[in-house]
C-alpha positions as CSV (number, residue, x, y, z in Angstrom):
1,X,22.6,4.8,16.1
2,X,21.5,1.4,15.5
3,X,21.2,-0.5,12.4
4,X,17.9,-1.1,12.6
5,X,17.3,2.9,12.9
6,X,19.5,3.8,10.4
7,X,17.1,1.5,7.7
8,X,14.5,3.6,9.3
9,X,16.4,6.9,7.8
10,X,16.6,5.4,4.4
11,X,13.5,3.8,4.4
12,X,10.9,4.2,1.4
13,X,7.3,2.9,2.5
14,X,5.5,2.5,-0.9
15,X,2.7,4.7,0.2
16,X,0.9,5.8,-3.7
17,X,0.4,9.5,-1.4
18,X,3.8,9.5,-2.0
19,X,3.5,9.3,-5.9
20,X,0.2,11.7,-5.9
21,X,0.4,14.6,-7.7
22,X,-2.4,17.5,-8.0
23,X,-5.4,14.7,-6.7
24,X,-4.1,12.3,-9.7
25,X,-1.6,9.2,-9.3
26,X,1.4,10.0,-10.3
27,X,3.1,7.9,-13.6
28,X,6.4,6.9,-14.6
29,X,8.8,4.7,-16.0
30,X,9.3,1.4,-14.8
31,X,11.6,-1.6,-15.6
32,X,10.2,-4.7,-15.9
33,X,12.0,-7.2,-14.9
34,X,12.0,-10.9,-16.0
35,X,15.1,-12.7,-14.2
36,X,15.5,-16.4,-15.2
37,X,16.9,-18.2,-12.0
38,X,18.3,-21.3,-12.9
39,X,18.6,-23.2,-9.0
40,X,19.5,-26.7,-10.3
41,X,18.9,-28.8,-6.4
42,X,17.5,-25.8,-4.8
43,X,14.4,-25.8,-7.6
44,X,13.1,-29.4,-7.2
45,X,13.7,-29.4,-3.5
46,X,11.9,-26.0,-2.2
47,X,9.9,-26.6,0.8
48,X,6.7,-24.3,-0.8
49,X,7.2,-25.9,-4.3
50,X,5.1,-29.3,-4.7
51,X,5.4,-29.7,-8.3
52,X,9.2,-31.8,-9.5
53,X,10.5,-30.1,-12.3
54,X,11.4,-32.7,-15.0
55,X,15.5,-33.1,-15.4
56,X,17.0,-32.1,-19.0
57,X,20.0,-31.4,-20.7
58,X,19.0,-27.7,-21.6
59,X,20.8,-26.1,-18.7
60,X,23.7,-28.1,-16.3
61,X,25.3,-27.3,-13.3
62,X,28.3,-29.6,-11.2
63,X,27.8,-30.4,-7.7
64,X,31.5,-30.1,-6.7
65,X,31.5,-31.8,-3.4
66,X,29.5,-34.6,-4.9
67,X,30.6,-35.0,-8.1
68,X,27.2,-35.3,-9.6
69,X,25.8,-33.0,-12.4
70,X,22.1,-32.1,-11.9
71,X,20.5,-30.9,-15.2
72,X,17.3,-28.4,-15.0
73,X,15.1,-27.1,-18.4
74,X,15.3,-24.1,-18.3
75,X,11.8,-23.9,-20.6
76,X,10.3,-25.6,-17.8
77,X,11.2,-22.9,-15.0
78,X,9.8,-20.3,-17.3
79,X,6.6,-22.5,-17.8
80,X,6.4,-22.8,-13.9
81,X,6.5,-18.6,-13.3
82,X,4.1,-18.6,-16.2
83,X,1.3,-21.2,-14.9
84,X,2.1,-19.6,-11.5
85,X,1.4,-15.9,-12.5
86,X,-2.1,-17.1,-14.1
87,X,-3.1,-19.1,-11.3
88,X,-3.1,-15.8,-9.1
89,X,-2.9,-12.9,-11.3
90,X,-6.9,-12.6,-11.6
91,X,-7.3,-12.0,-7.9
92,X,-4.8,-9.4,-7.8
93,X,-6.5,-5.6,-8.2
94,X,-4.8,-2.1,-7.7
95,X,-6.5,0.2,-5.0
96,X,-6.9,4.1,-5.4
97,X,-8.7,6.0,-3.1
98,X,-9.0,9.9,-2.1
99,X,-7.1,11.6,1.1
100,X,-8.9,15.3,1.3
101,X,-7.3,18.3,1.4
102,X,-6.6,20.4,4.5
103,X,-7.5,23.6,5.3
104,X,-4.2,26.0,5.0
105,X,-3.6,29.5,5.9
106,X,-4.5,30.1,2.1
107,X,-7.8,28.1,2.4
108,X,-8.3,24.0,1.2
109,X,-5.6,22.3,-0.2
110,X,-6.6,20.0,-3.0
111,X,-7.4,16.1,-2.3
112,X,-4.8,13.9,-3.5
113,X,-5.4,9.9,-5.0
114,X,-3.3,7.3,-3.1
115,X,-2.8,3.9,-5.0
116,X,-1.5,0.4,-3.9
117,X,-2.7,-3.3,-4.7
118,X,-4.5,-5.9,-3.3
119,X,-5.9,-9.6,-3.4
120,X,-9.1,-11.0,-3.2
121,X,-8.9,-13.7,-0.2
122,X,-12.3,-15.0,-0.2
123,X,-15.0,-15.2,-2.6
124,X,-17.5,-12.9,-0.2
125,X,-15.6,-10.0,-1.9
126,X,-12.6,-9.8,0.9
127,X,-9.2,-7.9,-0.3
128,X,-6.1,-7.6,1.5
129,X,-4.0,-5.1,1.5
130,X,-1.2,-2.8,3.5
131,X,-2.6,-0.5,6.4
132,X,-0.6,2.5,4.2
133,X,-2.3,2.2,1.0
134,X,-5.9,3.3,2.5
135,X,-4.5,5.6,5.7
136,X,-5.7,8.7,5.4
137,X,-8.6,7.9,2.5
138,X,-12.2,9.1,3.3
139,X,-15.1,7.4,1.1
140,X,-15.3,4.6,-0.8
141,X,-12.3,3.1,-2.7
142,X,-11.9,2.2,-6.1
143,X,-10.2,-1.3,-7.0
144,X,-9.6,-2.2,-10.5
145,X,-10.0,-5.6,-11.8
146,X,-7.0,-7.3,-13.7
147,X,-9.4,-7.1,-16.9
148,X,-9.5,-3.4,-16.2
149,X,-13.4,-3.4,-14.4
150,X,-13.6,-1.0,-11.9
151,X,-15.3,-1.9,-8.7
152,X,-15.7,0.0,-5.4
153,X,-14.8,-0.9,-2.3
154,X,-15.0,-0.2,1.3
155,X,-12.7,-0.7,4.6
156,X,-13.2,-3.1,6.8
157,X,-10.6,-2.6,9.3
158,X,-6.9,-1.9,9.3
159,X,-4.2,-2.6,11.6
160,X,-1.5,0.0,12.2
161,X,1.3,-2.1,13.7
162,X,1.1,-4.8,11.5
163,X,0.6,-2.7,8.3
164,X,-2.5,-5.0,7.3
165,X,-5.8,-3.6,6.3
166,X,-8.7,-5.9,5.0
167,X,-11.1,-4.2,2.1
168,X,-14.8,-5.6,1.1
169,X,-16.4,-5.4,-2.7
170,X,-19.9,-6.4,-3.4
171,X,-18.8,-5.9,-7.3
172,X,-17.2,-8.9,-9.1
173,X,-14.7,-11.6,-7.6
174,X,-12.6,-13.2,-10.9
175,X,-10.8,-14.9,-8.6
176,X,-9.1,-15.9,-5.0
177,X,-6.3,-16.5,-4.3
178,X,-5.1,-19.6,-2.7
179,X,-2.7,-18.5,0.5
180,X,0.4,-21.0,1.4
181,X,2.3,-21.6,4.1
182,X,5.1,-18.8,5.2
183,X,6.3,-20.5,7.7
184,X,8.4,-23.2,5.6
185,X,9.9,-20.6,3.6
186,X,13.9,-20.7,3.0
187,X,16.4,-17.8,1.5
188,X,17.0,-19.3,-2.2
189,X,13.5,-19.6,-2.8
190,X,11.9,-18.4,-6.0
191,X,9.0,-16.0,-5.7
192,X,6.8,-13.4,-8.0
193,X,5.6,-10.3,-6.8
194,X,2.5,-8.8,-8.8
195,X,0.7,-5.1,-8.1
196,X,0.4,-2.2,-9.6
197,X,3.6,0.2,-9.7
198,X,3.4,4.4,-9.4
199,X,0.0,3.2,-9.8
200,X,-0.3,3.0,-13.6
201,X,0.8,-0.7,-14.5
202,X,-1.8,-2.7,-13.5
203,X,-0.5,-6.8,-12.8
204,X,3.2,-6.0,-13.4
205,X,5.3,-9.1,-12.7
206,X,8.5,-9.4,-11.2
207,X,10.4,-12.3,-10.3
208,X,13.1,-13.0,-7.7
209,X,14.6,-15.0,-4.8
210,X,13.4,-14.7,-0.8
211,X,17.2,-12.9,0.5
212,X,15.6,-13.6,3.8
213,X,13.5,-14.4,6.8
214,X,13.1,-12.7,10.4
215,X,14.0,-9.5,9.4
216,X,13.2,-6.5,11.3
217,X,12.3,-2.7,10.3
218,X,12.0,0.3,12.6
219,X,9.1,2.2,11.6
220,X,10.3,5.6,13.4
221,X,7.4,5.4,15.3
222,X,8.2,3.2,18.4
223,X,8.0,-0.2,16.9
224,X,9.3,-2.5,13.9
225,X,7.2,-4.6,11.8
226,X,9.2,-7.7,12.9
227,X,9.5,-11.0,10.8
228,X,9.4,-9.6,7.5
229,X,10.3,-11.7,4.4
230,X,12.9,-10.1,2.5
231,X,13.1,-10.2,-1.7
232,X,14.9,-8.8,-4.3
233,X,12.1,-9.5,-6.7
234,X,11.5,-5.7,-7.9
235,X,9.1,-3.6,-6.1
236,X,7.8,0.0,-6.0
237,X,5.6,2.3,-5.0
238,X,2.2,1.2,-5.9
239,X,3.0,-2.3,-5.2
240,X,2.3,-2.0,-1.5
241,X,-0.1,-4.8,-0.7
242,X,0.1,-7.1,-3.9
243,X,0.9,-10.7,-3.3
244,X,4.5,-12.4,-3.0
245,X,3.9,-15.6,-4.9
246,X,5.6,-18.9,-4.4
247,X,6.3,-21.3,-7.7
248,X,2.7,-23.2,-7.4
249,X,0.8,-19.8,-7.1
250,X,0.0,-19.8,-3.6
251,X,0.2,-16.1,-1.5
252,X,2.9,-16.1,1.0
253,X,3.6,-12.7,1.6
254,X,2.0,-9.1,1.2
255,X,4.3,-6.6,0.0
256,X,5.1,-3.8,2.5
257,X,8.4,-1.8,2.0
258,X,11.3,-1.5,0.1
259,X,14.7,0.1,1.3
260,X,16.7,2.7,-0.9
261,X,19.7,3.3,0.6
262,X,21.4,3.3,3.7
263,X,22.0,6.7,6.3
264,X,25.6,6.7,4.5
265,X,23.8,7.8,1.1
266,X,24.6,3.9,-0.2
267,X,22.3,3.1,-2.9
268,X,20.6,-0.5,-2.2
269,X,19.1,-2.1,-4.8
270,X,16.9,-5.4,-4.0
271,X,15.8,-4.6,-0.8
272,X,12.4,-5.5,-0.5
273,X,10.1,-6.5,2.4
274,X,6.7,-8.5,2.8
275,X,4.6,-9.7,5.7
276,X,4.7,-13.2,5.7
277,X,1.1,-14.5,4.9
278,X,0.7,-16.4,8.4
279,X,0.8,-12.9,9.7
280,X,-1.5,-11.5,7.3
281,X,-4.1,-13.9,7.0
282,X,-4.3,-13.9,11.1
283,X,-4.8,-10.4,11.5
284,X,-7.7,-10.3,8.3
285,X,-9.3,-12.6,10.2
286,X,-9.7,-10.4,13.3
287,X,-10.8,-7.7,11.4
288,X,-13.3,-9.2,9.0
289,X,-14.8,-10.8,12.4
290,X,-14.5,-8.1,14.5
291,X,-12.9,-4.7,12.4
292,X,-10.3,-4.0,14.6
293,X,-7.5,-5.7,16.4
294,X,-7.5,-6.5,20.1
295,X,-4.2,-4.5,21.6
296,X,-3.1,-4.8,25.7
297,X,-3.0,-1.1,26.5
298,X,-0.8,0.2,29.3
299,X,-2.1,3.8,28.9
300,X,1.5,6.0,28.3
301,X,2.1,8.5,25.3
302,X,6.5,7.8,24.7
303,X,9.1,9.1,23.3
304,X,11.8,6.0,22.5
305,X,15.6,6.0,24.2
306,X,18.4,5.5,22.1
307,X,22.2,6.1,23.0
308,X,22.1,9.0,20.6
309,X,19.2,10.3,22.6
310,X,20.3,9.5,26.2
311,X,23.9,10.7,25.3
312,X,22.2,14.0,24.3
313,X,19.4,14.3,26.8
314,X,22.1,12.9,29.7
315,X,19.0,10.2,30.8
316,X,20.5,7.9,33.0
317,X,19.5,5.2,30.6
318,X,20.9,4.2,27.5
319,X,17.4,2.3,25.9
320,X,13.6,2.6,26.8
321,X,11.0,4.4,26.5
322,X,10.7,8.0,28.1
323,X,7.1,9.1,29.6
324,X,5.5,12.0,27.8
325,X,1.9,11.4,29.3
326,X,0.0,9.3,31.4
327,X,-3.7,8.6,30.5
328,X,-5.5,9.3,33.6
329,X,-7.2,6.2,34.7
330,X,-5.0,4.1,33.0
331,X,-3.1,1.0,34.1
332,X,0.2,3.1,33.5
333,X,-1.5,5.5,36.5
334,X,-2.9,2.8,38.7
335,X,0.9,1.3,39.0
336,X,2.0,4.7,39.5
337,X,3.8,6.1,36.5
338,X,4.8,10.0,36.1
339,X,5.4,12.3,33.2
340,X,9.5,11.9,32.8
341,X,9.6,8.0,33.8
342,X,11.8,6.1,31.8
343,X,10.1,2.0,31.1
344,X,13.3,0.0,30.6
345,X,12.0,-3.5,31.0
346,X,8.5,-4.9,30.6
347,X,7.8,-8.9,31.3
348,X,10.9,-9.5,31.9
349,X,11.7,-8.2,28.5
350,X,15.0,-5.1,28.4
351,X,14.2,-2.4,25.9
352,X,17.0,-1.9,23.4
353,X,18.0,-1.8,20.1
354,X,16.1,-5.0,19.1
355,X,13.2,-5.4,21.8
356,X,10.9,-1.9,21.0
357,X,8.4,-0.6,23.6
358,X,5.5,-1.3,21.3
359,X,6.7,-5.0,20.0
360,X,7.4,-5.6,23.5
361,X,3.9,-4.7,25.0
362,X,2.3,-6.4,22.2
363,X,3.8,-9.6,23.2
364,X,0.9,-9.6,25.8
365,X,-3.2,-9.7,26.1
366,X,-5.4,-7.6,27.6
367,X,-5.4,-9.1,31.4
368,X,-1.8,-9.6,31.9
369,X,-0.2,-8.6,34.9
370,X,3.6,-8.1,34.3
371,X,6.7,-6.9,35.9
372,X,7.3,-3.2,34.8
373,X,10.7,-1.3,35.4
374,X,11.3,2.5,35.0
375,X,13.8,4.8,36.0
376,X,12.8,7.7,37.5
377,X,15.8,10.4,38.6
378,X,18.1,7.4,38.1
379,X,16.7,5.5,40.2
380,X,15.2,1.6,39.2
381,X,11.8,1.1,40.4
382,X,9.2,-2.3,39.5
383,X,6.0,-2.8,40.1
384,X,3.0,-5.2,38.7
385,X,0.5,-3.7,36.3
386,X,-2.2,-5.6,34.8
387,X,-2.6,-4.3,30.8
388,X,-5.9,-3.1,29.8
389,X,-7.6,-2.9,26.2
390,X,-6.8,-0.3,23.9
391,X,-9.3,2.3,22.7
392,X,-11.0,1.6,19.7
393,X,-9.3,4.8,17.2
């Protein structure tokens, strides 16, 4: 089993359904957590951090190959967090909404509140927020306000595979927040996450470091959400789709997922994830202009490939993704594609453990024509398929 699937087994989305209890959020305890980084160079050289920090003798630390000391106040780092949090912490609102009860063979369940966070993005009454936190929610949502005003709110669009879903109030705006660049981010950096944990505390502030950049998480469902920024600044459930903030108070990531432990049973602790704003702030766009995202359809329902699988299937290949339907009319038909075909390479592209069907196909547009290869009865088999538009859901 890959790595990548065996985060998948230990993964915890921060979905508030999760914490939802009896049609009411669920509470808790929580830790805050206020770490005081001291990074001496890596402070007043950040590439997302404009502002020098002023040199003092409150806190020192040697550089060993250079033989130079480098001195950092400490006060001022704290002062930094401090003016950062209050720069953005008025755009940032928690989001409940209501996901209805299903009939059962004893009659309707009862509805259940789901609870995340968000950030205003534009002063028209735009929020953004994670795909998860409003899945599943019918009506309007309820965001509330920093100061505690409650507003509601309704979806504009959501994307799925990117975990990004865009919100609209015609209630109050405090305040929006200003979005940096994710792109120039480094492991080292200091960052601040603020939502709304379990739910119940509203703005909670956490600070840590970015671990990471580029990482990748299987979702379980056929894909990863690639490129994720990964922090140890302390998230939970309910902060799904609050802003990662640099030290100047610019947005450069929304907070997705956090990972618990490994398959083993290891406990992780610090193992959060966020898209990186670039991503974000691309796919709002597309669905505030057009409420939904544009994805090249090929027209196959799949089951992925793994070795575990093939090993216990016997396929006659080790990764791709095994045929379960064709859609009739679909590109996947016109090129010629059966129930039980295996897709092991698309645009050039071989499925395995780090290149998924679905990140794969979504590499491409609508009008491509690309190289497809299946297996079907062990044998390897190409053709050209030109990708169509996916159905609206």
């Amino acid at each position: 089993m890959t790595k990548n699937r065996i985060l998948y087994l230990a993964l915890v989305i921060l979905l508030a359904g999760v914490a939802a209890l009896s049609g009411a959020a669920a509470g808790g305890a929580v830790v805050y957590q206020v770490m005081n980084r001291v990074e001496t160079a890596r402070l007043a050289s950040a590439a997302s951090v404009t502002e020098s920090l002023p040199a003092s003798s409150t806190s020192t630390s040697k550089s060993q190959s250079q033989g130079t000391t480098l001195m950092v106040d400490t006060t001022q780092i704290d002062t930094t967090i401090t003016q950062a949090v209050q720069k953005v912490g008025p755009s940032v609102v928690t989001v409940t909404g209501t996901i209805p009860g299903q009939m059962t063979f004893r009659g309707m369940s009862s509805s259940s509140t789901v609870s995340g966070s968000g950030v205003f993005i534009s002063s028209q009454g735009y929020i953004l927020t994670n795909n998860h936190v409003i899945a599943g929610t019918q009506g309007d949502l309820t965001i509330v306000l920093s100061d505690g005003t409650q507003e509601t709110a309704k979806i504009v669009g959501a994307d799925q595979y990117s975990d990004i879903a865009v919100l609209k109030t015609t209630g109050k705006v405090p305040a929006v927040a200003t979005l940096g660049n994710s792109d120039v981010l480094n492991p080292g950096e200091t960052v601040i996450a603020i939502g709304s944990p379990l739910g119940d505390f509203k703005n909670t502030v956490t600070v840590g470091v970015v671990s990471a950049t580029g990482r990748s998480i299987d979702t379980g469902n056929g894909y990863s959400i690639d490129n994720l920024i990964q922090t140890d600044a302390a998230i939970n459930q309910g902060n799904s789709g609050g802003p990662l903030v640099n030290l100047v108070g610019n947005v450069i990531a929304i907070n997705t997922l956090i990972v618990r432990n490994s398959g083993t049973g290891t406990v992780a602790e610090g193992l959060g994830f966020a898209i990186p704003i670039n991503t974000a702030s691309t796919v709002a766009q597309q669905l505030i202009q057009y409420g939904s995202i544009t994805h090249p359809y090929l027209g196959v329902s799949f089951q992925a490939v793994s070795p575990d699988i093939a090993n216990a299937y016997n396929l006659p290949v080790q990764w791709g993704a095994y045929v379960t339907d064709v859609a009739a009319n679909s590109p996947a038909s016109q090129a010629g594609l059966q129930q039980g075909d295996i897709i092991t390479s698309l645009g050039g592209v071989a499925l395995d453990g780090t290149h998924d069907y679905i990140n794969v196909l979504y590499n491409f547009k609508p009008g491509n024509q690309v190289a497809l290869v299946y297996n079907r009865n062990g044998k390897s088999i190409q053709v050209q398929v030109t990708l169509g538009t996916a159905p609206s859901n």
